[in-house]
N, C-alpha and C positions, 0 to 999 in steps of 0.2 A: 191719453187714449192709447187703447193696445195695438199695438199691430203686429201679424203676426208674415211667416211665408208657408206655404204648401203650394200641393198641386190638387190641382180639379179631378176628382176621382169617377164625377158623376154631371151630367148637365142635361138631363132632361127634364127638367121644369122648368117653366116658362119663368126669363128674366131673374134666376136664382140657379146655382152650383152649388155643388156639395166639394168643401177643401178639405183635404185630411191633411193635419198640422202634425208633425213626428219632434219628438223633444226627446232628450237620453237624462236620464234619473239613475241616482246614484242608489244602491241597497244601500238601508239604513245598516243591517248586521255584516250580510261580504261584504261591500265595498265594490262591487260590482255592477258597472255602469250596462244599461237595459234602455229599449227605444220603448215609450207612450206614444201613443196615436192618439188623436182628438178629432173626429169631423164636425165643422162648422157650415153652416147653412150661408152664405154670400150675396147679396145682390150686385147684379151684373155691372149697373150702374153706367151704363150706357157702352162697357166693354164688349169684345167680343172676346171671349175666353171657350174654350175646348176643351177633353178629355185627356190629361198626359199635360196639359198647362201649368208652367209654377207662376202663382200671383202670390202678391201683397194684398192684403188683406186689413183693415181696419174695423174697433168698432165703431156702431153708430147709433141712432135711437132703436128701440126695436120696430123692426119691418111689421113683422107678423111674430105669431108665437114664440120660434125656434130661428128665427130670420132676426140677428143682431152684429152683423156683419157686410161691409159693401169692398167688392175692390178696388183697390187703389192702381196697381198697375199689373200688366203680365209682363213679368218678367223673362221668361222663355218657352216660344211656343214649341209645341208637340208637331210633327208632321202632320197632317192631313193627310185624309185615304184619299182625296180628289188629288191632290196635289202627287203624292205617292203614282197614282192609278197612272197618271200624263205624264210622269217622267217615264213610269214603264213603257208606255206608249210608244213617247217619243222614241227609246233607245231601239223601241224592237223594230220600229220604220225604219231606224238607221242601219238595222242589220242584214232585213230586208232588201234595201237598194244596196247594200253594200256586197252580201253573197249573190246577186243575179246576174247571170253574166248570159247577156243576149244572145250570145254566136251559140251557148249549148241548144237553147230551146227552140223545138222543134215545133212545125206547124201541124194543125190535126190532118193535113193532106199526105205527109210525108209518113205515118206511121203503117206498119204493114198489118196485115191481118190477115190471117192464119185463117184456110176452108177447113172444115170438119170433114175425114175423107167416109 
């Protein structure tokens, strides 16, 4: 059986990703090594795999037409924008409590106001 590694280029179809596999091939006349790209169709197979994910990948009987591949494992996940989003979060609450400083702020009683003469 093959197996190959990439990363998830693409995951919007239901229980199937798109991996794009990168291999470096030698020019037959320079001599000159050059990256091939391959995207394979994947089922999820009970993983939870994302966008910016490198899995392993195996084949397997064919799924569907273009679907002859299932993952085997994710080997390193990609950040999440949810996960991303709540650390920004978090840091900015920390910044907040940390530049406020009670004794400046004034109450709306204490502020003056200027008559139009």
């Amino acid at each position: 059986m093959r197996t190959k590694i990439g990363f998830v280029t693409s995951a919007k179809m239901t229980k199937t990703v798109t991996v794009t596999v990168h291999r470096y091939v030698m020019h037959p006349m320079y001599g000159k090594r050059f990256r091939v790209s391959k995207k394979f169709l994947a089922d999820l197979n009970g993983q939870d795999a994302g966008v910016g994910d490198e899995v392993e990948i195996t084949e397997c009987r064919p799924i569907s037409k273009r679907k002859c591949f299932k993952i085997i494992d994710v080997r390193k996940r990609a950040p999440r924008l949810a996960d991303v989003k709540m650390e920004e979060v978090e840091k900015q609450v920390k910044r907040d409590h940390r530049d406020v400083n009670f004794e400046k702020v004034k109450s709306p009683e204490s502020k003056e106001t200027t008559k139009p003469q």
